[in-house]
GUDO-622417 format. One record per atom (N, C-alpha, C, O, CB): y, z, x. Coordinates in steps of 0.001 Angstrom, whole numbers, padded with zeros to 6 digits, always signed. Glycine has a CB too. Example, Ala and Ser with C-alpha at 12.3 -4.5 7.8 and 13.67 -1.06 7.14 Angstrom:
2
-005690+007800+013190;-004500+007800+012300;-003300+007800+013200;-003319+008465+014236;-004473+009046+011308;-002250+007080+012850;-001060+007140+013670;+000030+007870+012900;+001138+008039+013409;-000598+005725+014084;
***
This chain:
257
+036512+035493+070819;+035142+035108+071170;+034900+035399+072654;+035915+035251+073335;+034888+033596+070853;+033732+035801+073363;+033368+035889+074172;+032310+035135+074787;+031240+034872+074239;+033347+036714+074085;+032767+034688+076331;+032586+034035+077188;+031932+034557+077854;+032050+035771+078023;+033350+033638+077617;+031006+033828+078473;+030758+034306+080383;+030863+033409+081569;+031114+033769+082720;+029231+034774+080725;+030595+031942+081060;+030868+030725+081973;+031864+030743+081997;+032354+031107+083066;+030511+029498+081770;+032871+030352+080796;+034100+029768+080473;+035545+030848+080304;+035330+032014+079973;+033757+029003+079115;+036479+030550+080462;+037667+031133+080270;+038461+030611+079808;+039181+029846+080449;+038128+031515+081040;+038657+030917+078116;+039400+030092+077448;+040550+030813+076781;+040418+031855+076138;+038599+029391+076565;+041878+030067+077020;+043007+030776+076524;+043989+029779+075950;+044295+028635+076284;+043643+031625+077615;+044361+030537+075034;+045375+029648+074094;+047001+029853+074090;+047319+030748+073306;+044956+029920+072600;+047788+029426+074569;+049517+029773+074870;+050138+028810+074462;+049836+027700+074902;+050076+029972+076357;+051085+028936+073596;+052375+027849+072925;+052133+026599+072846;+052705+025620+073326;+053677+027753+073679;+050963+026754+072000;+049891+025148+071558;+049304+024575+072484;+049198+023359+072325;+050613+023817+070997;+048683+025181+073823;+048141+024588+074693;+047051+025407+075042;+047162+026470+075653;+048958+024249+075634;+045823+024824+074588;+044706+025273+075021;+043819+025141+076676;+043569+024071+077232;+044086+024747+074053;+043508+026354+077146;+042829+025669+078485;+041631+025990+078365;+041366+026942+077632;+043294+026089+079914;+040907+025508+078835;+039695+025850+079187;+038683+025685+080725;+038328+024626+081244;+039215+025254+078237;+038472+026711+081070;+038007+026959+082638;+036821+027087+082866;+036177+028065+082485;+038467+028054+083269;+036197+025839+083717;+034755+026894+083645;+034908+027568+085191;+035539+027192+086179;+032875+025836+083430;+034024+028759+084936;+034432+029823+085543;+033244+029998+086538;+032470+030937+086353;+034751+030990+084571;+033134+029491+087157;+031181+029422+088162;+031985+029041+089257;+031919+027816+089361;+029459+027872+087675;+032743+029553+090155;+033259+029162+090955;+032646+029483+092249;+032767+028756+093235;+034327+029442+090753;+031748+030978+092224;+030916+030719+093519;+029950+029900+093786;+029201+030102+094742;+030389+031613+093858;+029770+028373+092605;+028592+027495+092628;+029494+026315+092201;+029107+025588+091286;+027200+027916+091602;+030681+026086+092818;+031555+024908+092615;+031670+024931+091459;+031706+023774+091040;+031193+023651+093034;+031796+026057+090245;+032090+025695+088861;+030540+024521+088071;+030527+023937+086987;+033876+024739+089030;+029369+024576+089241;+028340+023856+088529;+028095+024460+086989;+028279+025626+086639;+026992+023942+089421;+027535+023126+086003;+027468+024013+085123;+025856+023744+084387;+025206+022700+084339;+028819+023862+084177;+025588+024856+083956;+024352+025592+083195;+024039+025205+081762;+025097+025033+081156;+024606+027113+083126;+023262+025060+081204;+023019+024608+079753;+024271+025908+078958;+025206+025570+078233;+020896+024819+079213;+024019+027021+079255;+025047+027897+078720;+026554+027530+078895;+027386+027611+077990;+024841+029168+079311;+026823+027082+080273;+027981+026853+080101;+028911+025504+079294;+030081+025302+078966;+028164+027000+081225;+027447+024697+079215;+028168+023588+078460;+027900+023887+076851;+028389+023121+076021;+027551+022003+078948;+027287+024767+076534;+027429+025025+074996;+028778+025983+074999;+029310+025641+073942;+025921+025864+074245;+029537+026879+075526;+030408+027724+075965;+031752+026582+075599;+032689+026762+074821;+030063+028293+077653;+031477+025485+076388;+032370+024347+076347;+032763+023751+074907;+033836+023529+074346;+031724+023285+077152;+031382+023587+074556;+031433+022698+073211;+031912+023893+072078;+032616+023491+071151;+029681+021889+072776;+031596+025177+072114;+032439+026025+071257;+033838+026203+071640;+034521+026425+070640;+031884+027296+071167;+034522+026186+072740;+035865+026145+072782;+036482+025014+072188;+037397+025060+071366;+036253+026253+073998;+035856+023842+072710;+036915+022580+072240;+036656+022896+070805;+037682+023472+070442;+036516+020737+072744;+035799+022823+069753;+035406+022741+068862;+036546+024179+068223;+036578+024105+066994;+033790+022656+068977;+037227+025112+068635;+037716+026161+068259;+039137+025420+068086;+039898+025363+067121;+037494+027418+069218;+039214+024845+069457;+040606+024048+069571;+040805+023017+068804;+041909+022589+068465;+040864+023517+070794;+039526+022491+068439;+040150+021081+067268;+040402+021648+066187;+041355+021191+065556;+039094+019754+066773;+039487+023075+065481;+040189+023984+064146;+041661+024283+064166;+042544+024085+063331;+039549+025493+064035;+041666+024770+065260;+043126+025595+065546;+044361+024827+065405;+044853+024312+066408;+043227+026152+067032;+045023+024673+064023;+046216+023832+063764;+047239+024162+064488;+048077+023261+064451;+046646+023834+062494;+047651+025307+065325;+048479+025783+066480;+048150+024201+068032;+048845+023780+068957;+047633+027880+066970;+047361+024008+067732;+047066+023596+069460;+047000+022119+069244;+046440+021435+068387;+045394+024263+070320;+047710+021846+070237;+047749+020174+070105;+047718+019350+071193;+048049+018167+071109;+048910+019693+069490;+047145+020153+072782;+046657+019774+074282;+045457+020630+074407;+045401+021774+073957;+047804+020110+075574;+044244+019870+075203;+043841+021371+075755;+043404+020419+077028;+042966+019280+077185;+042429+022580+074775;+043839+021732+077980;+043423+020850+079673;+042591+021812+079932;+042646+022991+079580;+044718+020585+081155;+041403+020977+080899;+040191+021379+081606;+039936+021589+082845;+039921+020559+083518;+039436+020725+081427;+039758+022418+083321;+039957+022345+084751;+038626+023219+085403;+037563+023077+084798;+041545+023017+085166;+038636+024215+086744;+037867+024712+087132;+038594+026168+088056;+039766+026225+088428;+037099+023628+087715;+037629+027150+088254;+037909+028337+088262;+038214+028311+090373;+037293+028042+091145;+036442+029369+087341;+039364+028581+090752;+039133+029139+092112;+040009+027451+092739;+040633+026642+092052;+036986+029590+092604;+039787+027420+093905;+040396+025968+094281;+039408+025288+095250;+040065+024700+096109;+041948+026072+095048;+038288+025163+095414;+037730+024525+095949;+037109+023430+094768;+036720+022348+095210;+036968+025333+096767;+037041+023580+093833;+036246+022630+092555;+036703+022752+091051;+036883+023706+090295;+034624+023061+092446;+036808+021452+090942;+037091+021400+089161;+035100+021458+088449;+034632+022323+087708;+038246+019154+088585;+034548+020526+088890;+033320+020958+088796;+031882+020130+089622;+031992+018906+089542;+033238+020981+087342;+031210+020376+090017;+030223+020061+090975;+029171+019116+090127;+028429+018197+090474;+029548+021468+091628;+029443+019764+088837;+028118+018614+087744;+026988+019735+087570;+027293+020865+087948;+027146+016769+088839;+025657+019522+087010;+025046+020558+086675;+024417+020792+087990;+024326+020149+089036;+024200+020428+085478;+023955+022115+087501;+023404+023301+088591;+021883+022874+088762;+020890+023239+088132;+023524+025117+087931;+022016+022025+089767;+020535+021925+090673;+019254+023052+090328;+018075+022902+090007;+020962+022234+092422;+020042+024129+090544;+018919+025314+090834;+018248+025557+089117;+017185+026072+088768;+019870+027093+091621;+019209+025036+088412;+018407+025261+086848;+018328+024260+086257;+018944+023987+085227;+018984+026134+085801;+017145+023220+087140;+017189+022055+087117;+015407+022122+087643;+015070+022214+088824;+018535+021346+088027;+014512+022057+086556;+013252+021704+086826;+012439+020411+086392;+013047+019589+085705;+012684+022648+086432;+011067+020149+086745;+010278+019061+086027;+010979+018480+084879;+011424+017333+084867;+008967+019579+085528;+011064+019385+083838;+011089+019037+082307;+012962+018738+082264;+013510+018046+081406;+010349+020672+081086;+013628+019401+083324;+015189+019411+082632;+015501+020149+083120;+014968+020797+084020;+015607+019588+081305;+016848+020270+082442;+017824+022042+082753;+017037+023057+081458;+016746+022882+080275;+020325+021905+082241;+016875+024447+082700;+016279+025258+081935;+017227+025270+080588;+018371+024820+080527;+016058+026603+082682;+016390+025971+079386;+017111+026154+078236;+017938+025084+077605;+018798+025429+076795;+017858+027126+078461;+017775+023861+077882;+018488+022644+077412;+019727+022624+078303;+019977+023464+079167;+018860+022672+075792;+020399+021667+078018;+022110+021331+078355;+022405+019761+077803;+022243+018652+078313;+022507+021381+080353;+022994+020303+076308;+023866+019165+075884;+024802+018527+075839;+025540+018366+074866;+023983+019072+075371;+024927+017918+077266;+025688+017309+077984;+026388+016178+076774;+027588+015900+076769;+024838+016744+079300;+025460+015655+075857;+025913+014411+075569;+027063+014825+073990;+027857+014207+073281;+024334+013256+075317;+026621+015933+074064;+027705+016876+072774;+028864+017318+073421;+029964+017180+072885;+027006+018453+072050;+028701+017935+074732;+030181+018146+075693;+031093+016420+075846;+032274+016162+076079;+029542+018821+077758;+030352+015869+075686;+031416+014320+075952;+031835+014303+074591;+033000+014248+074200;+030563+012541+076472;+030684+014360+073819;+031408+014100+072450;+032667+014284+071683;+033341+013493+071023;+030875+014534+071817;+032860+016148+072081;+033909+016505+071295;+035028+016451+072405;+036145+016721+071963;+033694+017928+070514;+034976+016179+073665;+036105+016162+074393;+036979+014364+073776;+038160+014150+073505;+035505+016346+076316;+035801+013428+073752;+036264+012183+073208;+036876+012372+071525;+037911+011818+071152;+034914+011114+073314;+035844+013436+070445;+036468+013015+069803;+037877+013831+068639;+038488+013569+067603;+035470+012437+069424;+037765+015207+069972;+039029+016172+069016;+040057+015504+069351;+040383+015255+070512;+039376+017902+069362;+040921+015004+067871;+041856+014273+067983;+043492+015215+068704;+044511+015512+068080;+041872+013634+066447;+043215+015425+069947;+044129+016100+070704;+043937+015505+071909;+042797+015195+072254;+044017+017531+070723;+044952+015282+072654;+044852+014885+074134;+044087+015518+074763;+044556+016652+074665;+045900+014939+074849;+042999+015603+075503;+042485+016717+076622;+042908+015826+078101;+042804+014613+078281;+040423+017112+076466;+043445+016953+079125;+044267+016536+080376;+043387+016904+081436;+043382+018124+081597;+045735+017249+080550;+042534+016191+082327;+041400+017387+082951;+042985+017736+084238;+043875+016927+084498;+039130+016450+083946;+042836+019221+084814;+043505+019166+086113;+042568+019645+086762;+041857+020638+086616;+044774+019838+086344;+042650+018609+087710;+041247+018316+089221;+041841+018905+089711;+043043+018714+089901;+040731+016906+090194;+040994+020096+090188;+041426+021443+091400;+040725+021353+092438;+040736+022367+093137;+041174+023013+091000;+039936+020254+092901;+039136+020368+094083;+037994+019237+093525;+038095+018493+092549;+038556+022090+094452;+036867+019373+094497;+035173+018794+093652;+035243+018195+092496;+034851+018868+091543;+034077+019964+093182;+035481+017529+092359;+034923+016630+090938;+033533+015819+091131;+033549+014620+091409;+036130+015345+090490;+032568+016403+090998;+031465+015102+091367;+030288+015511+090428;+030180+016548+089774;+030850+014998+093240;+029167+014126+090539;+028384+013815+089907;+029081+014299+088426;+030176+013887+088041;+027115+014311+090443;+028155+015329+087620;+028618+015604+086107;+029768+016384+086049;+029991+016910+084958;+027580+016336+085254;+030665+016617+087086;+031787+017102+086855;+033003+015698+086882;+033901+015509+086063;+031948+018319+087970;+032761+015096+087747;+033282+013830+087982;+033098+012907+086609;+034069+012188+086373;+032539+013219+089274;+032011+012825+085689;+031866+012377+084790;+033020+013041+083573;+033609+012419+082689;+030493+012471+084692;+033082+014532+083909;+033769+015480+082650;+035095+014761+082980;+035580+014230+081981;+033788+017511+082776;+035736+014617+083991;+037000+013998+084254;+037841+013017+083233;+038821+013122+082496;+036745+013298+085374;+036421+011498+083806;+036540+010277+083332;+036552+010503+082275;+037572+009928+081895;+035786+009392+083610;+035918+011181+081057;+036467+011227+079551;+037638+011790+079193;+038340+011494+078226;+035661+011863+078740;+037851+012762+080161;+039005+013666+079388;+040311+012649+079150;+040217+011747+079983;+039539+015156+080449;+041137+012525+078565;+042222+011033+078224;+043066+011204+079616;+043425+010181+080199;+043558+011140+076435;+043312+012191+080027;+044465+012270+081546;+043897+013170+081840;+043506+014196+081285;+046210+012529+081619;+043821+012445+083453;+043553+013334+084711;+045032+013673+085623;+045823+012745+085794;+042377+012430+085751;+045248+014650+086020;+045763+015203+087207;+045126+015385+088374;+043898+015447+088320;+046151+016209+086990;+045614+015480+089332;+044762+015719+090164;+045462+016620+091576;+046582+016415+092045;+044140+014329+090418;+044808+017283+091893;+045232+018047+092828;+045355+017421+094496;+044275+016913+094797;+044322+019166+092668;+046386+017327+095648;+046218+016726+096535;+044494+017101+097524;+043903+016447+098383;+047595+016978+097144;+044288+017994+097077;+043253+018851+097198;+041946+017902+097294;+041059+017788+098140;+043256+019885+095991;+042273+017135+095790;+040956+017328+094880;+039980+015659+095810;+040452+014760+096506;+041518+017108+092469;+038764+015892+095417;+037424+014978+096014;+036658+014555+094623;+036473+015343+093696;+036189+016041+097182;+036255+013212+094630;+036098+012473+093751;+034878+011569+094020;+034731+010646+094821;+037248+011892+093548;+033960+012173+093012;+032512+011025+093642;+030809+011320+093256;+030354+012463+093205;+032459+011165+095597;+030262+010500+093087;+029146+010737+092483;+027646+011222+093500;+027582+011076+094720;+029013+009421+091699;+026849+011647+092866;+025682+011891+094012;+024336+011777+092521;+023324+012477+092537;+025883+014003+095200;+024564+011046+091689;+023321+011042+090576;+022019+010560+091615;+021116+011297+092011;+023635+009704+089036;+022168+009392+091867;+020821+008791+092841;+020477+009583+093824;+019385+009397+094360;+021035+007445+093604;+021246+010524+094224;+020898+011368+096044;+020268+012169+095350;+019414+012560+096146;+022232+012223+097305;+020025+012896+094041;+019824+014266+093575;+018887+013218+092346;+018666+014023+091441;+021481+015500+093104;+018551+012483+092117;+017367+011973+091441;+017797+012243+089838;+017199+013065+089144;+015880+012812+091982;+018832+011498+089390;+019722+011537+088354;+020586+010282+087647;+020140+009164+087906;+020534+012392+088819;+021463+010323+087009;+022053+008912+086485;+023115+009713+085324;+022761+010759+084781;+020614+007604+085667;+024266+009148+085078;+024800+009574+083818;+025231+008161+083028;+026283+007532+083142;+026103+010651+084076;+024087+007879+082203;+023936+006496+081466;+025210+006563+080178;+025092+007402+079285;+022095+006335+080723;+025921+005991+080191;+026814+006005+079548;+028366+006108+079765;+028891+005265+080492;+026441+006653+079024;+029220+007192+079121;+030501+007246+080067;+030600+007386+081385;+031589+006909+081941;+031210+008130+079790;+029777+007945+082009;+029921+007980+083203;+029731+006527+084033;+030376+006154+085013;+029078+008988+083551;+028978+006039+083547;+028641+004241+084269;+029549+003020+083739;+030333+002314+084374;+026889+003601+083774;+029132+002988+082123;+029924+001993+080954;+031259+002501+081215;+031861+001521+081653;+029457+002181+079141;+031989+003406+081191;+033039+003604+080329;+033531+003872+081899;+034755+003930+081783;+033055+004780+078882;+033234+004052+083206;+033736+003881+084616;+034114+003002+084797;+035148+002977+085464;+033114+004001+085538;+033559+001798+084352;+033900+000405+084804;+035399+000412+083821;+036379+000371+084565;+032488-000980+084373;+035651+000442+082807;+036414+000474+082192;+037883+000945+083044;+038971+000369+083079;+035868+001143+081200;+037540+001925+083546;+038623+002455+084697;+039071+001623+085791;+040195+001182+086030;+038101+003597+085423;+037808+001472+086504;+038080+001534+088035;+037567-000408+088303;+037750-000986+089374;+036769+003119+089050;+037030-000975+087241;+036611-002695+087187;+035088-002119+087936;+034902-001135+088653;+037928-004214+088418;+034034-003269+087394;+032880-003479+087687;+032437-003271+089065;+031399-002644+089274;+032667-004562+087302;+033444-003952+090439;+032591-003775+091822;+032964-002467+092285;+032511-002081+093363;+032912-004913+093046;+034134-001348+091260;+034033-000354+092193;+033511+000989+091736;+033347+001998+092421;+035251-000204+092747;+033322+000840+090672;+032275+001324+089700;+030954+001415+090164;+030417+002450+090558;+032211+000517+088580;+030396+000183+090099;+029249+000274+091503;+029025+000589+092668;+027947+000922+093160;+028916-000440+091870;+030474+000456+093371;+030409+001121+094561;+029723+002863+094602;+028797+003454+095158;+031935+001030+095014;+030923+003195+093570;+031007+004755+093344;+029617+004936+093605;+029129+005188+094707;+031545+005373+091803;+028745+004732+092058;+027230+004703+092253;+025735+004648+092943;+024652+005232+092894;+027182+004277+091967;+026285+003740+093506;+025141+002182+094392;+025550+003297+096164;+024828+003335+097160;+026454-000699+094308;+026830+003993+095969;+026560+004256+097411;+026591+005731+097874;+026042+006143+098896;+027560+003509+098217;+027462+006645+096794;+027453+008267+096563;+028531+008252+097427;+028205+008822+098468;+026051+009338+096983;+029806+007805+097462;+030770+008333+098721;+031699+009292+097815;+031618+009496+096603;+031799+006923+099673;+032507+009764+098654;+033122+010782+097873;+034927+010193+098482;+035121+009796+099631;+032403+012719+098381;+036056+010281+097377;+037143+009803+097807;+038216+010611+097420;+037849+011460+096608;+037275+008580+097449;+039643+010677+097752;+040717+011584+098003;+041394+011118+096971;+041245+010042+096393;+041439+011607+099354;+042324+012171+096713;+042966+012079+095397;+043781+010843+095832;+043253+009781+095502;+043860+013483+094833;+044610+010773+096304;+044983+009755+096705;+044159+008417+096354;+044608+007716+095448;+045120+010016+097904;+042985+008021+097010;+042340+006951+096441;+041792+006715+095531;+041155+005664+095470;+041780+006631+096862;+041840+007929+094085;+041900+007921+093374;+042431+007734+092289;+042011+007598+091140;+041720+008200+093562;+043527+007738+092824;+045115+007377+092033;+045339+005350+092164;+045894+004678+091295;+046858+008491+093343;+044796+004854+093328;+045283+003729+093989;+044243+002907+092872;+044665+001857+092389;+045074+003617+095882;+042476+003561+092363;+041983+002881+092000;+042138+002874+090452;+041357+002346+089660;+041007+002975+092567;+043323+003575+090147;+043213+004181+089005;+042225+005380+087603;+041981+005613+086419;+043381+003309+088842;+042099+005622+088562;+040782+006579+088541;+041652+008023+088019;+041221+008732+087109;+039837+006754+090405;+042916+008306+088749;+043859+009661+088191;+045079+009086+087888;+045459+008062+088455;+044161+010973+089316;+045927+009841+086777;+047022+009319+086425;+048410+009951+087455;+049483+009353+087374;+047077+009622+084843;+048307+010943+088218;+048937+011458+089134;+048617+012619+090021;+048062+013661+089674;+049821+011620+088653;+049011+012319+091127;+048608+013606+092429;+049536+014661+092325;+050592+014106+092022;+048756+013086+094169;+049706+015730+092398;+050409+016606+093244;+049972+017616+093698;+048836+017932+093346;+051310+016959+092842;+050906+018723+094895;+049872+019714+095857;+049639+020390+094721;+050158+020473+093608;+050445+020728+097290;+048663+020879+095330;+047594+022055+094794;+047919+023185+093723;+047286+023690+092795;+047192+022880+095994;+049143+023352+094245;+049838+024794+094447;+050668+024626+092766;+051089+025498+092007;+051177+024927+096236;+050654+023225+092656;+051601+022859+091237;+050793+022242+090082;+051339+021657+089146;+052839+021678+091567;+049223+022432+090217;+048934+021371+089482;+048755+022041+088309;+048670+021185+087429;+047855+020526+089922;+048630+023399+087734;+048250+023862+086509;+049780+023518+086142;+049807+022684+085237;+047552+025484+086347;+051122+023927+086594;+051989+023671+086118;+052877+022336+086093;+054070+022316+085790;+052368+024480+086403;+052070+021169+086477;+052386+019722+086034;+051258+019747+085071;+051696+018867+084329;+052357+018418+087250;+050109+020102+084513;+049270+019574+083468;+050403+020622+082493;+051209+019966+081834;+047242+019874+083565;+050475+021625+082408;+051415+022101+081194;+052793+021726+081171;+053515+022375+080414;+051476+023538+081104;+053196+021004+081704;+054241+019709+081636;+054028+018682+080941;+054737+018066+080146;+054466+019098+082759;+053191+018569+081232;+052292+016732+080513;+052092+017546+078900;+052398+016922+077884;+049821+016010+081616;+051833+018237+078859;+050672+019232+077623;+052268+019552+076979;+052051+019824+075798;+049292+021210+078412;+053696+019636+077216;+054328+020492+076523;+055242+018609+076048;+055672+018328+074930;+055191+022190+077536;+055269+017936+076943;+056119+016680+076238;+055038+015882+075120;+055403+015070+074270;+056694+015399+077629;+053627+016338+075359;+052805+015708+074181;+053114+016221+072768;+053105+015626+071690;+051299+015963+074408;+053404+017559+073098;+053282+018520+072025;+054632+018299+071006;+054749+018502+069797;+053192+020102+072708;+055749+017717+072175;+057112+017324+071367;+057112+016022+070416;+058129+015642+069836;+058283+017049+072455;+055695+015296+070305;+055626+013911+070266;+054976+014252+068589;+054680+015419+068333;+054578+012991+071690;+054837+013442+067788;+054124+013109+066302;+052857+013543+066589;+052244+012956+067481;+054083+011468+065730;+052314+014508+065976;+051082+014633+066349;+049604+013770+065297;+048384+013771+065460;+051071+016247+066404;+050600+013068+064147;+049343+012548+063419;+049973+010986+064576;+049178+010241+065148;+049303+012517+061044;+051150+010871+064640;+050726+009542+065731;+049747+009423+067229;+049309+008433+067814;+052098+009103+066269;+049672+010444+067436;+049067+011010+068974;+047574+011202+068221;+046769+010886+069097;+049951+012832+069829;+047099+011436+067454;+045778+011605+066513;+045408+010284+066174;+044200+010064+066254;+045985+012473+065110;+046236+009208+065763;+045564+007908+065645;+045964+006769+066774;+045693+005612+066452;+045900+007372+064220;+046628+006989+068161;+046568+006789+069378;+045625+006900+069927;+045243+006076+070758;+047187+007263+069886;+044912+008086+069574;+043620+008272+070342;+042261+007526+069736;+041512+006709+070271;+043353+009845+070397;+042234+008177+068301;+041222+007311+067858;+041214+005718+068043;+040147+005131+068227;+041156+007569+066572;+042041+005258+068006;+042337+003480+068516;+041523+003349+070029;+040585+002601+070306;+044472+003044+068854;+042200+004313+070870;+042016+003825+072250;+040208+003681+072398;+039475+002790+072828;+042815+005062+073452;+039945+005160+071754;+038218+005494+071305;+037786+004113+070738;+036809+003558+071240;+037943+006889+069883;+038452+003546+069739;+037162+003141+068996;+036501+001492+069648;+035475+000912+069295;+037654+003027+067138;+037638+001026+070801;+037217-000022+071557;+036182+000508+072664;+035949-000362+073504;+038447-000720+072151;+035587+001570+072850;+034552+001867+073728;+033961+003153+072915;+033766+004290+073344;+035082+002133+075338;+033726+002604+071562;+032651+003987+071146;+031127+003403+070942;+030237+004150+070535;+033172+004848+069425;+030930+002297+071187;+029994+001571+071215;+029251+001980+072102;+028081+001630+071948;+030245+000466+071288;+029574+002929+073476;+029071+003506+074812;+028382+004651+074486;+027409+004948+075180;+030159+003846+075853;+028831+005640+073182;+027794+006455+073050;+026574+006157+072764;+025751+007051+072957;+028023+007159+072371;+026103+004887+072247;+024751+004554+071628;+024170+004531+072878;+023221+005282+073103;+024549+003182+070695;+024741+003523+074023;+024516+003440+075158;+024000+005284+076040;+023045+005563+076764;+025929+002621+075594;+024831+005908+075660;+024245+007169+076017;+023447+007644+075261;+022772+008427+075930;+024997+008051+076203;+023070+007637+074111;+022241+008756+073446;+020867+007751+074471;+020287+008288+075415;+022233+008907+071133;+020641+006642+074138;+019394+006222+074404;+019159+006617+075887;+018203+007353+076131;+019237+004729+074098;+020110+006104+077089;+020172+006746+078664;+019634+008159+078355;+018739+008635+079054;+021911+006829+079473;+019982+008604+077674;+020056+010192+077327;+018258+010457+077242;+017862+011522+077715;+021095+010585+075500;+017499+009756+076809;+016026+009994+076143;+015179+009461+077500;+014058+009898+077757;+015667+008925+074455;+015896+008411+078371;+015515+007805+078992;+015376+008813+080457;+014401+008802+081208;+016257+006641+078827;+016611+009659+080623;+016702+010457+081407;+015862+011474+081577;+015328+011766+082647;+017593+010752+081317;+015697+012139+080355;+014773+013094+079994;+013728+013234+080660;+013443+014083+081504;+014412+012983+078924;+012861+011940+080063;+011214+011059+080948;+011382+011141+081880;+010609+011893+082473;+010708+009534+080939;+012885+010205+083014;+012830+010733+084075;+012873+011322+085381;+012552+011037+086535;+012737+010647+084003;+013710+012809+084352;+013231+014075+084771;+012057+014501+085639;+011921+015112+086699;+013056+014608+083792;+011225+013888+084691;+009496+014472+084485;+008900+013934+085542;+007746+014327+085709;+008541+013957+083052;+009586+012629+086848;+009174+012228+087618;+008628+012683+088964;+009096+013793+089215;+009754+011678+087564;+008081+012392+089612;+007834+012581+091107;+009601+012341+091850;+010399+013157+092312;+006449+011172+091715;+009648+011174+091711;+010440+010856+092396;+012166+011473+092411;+012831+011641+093433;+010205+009661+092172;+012648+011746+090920;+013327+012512+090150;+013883+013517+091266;+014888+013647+091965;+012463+013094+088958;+012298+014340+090970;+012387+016270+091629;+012209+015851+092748;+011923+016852+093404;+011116+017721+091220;+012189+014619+093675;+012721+014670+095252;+013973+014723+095208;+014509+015728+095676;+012398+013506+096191;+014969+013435+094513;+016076+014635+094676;+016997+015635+094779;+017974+015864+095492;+016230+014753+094712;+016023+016556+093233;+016680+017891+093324;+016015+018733+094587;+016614+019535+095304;+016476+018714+091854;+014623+018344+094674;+013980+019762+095823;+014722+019521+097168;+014842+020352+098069;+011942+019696+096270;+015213+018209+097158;+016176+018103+098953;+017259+018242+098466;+018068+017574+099110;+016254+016562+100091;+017760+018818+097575;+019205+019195+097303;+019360+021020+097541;+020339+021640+097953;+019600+018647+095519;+018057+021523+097125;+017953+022708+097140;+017402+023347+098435;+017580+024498+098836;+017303+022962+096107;+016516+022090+099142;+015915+022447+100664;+016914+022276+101686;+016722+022644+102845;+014670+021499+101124;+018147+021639+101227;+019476+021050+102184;+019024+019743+102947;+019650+019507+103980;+020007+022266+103484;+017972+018813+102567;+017449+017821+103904;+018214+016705+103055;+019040+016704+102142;+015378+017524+104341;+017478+015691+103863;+017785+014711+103087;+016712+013825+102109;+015711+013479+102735;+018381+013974+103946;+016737+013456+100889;+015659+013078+100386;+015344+011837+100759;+016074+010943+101186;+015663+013207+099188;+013661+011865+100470;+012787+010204+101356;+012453+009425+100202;+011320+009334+099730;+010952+010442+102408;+013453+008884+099779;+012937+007675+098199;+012312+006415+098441;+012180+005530+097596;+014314+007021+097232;+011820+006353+099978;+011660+004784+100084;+009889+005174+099714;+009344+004202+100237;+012214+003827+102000;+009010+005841+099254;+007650+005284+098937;+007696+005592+096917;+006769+005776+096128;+006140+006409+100078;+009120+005528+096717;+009433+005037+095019;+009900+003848+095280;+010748+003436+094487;+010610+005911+093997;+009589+003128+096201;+010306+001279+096230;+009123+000768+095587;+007981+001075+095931;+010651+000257+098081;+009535-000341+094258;+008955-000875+093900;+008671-002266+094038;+007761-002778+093386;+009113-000531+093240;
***
C-alpha cells in the first residue's frame, strides 16, 4: 500500500508506523490521520504482527498535533478523524509503544497518552497548547490524562500550556522510560521483541481489561468531539489559530465572560 504522510513497515512481527511530515514537526493533516487509521487497521489483520510502535519522522518531533495551516472556520480542511485514530490505536488488541523522538504536543502529545507504552527520547518535549491555538482534546486527552498524571497535574498541563522534559515526564509518570536519542528506536524494538515472546491471546485480554475500566471516555469524546466542531466555527476559536499562523500572541481577554 502506498503512503505519502506515513511510513509504514513491517519486520519480525513488529509493525512501525511513522508519520513522515517532518519539515512541519510531523503535524498531521486529515490525510495523514486516515493514512494512520489504515495502517493500524492493516496491523490488527496481519496475524504476523503482534507490536506496532509509533513514532515520528527526523529528530526534532514525534508529533506537533494537527496542522494549523489546514485548519479553517469550519475545521481541518477535508475532515480529520481524529476520534477513529484513538480508536483503533486503543482498540487493536496488540500493544502499541509510542517512541517520543522529540515534540510531543497538543494532538501529538494526546497520540502518546493512548498508545499503552511510551518511550521516550532524552530529547523528547512534552505538553499541550489546545487553549493558546483555540482548541481542546475532550476526552483521552483530558479524562484519560488524569488517569496518568492525577487530577492537579493534568490541569496544570492544560490550564497553563507549559511544555516539560523527558525526564519530568517520567517523574510524573507520564513515560514509562528515557533513553538518549540515539537508542530509542532500538529500546522500543526491545520492549516490542520481549512482548512478542509473551502469550499473545494473554497480552490480547490484558489489554482489553486495562481498556474496559476507561472506555466509558470515548462517549465522553464523541460528544467533546460535536462540541468542538461548533467551536471551531467561533470568533474566538480562529484567534488562536490566526496568532499561531501570524507568530503573535493571541488576545482572548474580550472572549471573558
Amino acid at each position: 500500500m502506498a503512503f505519502e504522510d506515513i511510513i509504514y513497515e513491517k519486520q519480525d512481527g513488529i509493525a512501525t508506523v511513522t508519520i513522515n511530515r517532518p519539515q512541519l514537526r510531523n503535524a498531521f493533516r486529515g490525510q495523514t490521520v486516515d493514512e494512520m487509521v489504515e495502517a493500524f487497521r492493516d496491523a490488527w489483520r496481519d496475524r504476523s504482527i503482534g507490536v506496532v510502535i509509533l513514532t515520528g519522522a527526523g529528530d526534532r518531533a514525534f508529533s506537533s498535533g494537527g496542522d494549523q495551516a489546514a485548519r479553517s472556520g469550519g475545521g481541518y480542511r477535508g475532515g480529520m478523524n481524529v476520534e477513529a485514530l484513538h480508536e483503533v490505536i486503543r482498540d487493536i488488541p496488540k500493544p502499541v509503544i509510542a517512541a517520543v523522538n522529540g515534540y510531543a504536543i497538543g494532538g501529538g502529545h494526546v497520540l502518546h497518552i493512548i498508545c499503552d507504552l511510551s518511550i521516550a527520547a532524552d530529547t523528547a518535549r512534552f505538553g499541550q497548547v489546545g487553549p493558546r491555538v483555540g482548541s481542546v482534546d475532550p476526552g483521552f486527552g483530558t479524562a484519560y490524562l488524569t488517569r496518568l498524571v492525577g487530577e492537579k497535574k493534568a490541569r496544570e498541563i492544560w490550564f497553563l500550556c507549559r511544555q516539560y522534559s523527558a525526564d519530568e515526564a517520567l517523574e510524573m509518570g507520564l513515560v514509562n522510560k528515557v533513553v538518549p536519542a540515539a537508542q530509542l528506536m532500538d529500546e522500543a524494538r526491545a520492549w516490542g521483541r520481549e512482548i512478542l515472546a509473551l502469550s499473545p491471546t494473554a497480552i490480547r485480554i490484558a489489554k482489553a481489561s486495562f481498556n474496559a475500566e476507561t472506555d466509558h471516555i470515548k462517549g465522553i469524546g464523541a460528544m467533546g468531539g460535536i462540541s468542538l466542531g461548533l467551536y471551531y466555527r467561533t470568533e474566538e476559536s480562529m484567534e488562536g489559530r490566526n496568532a499561531f499562523m501570524e507568530r503573535r500572541t493571541p488576545d482572548f481577554h474580550k472572549f471573558q465572560k
